[in-house]
FITORBA-999320 format. One record per residue (C-alpha): residue number from 0; y, x negated, z negated. Coordinates in Angstrom, 1 decimal, always signed. Example, Ala and Ser with C-alpha at 12.3 -4.5 7.8 and 13.67 -1.06 7.14 Angstrom:
BEGIN
i:0 | Y:-4.5 | X:-12.3 | Z:-7.8
i:1 | Y:-1.1 | X:-13.7 | Z:-7.1
end
This chain:
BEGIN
i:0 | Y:+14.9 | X:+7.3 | Z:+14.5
i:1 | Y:+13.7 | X:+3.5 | Z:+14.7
i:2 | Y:+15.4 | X:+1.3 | Z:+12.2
i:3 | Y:+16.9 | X:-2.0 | Z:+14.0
i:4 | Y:+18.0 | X:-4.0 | Z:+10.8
i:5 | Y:+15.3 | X:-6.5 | Z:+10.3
i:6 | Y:+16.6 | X:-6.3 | Z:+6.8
i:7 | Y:+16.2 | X:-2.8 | Z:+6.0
i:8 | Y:+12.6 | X:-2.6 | Z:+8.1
i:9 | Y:+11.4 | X:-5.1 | Z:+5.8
i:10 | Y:+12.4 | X:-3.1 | Z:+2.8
i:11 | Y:+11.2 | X:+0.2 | Z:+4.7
i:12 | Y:+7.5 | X:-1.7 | Z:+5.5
i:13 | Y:+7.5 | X:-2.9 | Z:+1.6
i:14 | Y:+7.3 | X:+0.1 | Z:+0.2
i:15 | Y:+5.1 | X:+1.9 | Z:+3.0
i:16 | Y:+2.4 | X:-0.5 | Z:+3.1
i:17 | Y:+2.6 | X:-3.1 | Z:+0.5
i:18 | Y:+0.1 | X:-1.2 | Z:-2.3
i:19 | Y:-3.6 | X:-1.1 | Z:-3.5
i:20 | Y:-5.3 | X:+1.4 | Z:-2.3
i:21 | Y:-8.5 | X:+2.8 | Z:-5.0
i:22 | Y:-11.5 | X:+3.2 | Z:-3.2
i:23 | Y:-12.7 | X:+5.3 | Z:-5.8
i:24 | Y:-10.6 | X:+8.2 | Z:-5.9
i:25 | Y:-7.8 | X:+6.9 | Z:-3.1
i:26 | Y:-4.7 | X:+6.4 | Z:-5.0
i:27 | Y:-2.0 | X:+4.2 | Z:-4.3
i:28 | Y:-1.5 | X:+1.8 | Z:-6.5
i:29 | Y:+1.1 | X:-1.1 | Z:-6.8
i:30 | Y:+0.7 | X:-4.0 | Z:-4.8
i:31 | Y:-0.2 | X:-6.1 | Z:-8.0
i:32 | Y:-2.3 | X:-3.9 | Z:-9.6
i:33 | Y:-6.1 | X:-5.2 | Z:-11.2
i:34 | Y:-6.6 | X:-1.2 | Z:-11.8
i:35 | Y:-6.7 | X:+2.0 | Z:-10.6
i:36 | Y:-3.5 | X:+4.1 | Z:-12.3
i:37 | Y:-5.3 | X:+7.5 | Z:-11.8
i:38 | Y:-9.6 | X:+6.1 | Z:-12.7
i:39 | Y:-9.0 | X:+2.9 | Z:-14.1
i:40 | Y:-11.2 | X:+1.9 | Z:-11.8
i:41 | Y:-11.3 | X:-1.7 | Z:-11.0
i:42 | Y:-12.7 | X:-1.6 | Z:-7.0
i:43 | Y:-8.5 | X:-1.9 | Z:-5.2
i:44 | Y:-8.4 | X:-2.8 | Z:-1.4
i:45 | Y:-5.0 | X:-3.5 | Z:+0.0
i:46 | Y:-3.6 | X:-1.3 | Z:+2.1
i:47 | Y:-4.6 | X:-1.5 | Z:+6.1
i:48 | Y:-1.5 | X:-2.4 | Z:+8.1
i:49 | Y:-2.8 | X:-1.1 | Z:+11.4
i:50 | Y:-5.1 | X:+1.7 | Z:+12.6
i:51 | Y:-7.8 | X:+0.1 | Z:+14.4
i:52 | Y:-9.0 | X:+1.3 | Z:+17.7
end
């Protein structure tokens, strides 16, 4: 079911791929996070918004 409100897909794509993902142990973290929630570790990457290839 595609969502056609550009309102409501922006809310949708906030909270799917706005986050910090851990590459330590791979937890998703909030977008504004500094560290881990789950390792406290420090190493975050931001989410990747498309698959490549």
């Amino acid at each position: 079911m595609p969502i056609t409100d550009p309102e409501k897909r922006e809310i949708v794509r906030a909270q799917l791929l706005d986050m910090m993902i851990c590459r330590k142990c791979y937890a998703r973290n909030p977008p504004k996070a500094t560290k881990c929630r789950i390792c406290r570790s420090k190493r975050l990457r931001p989410k990747r918004k498309e698959r490549a290839g």
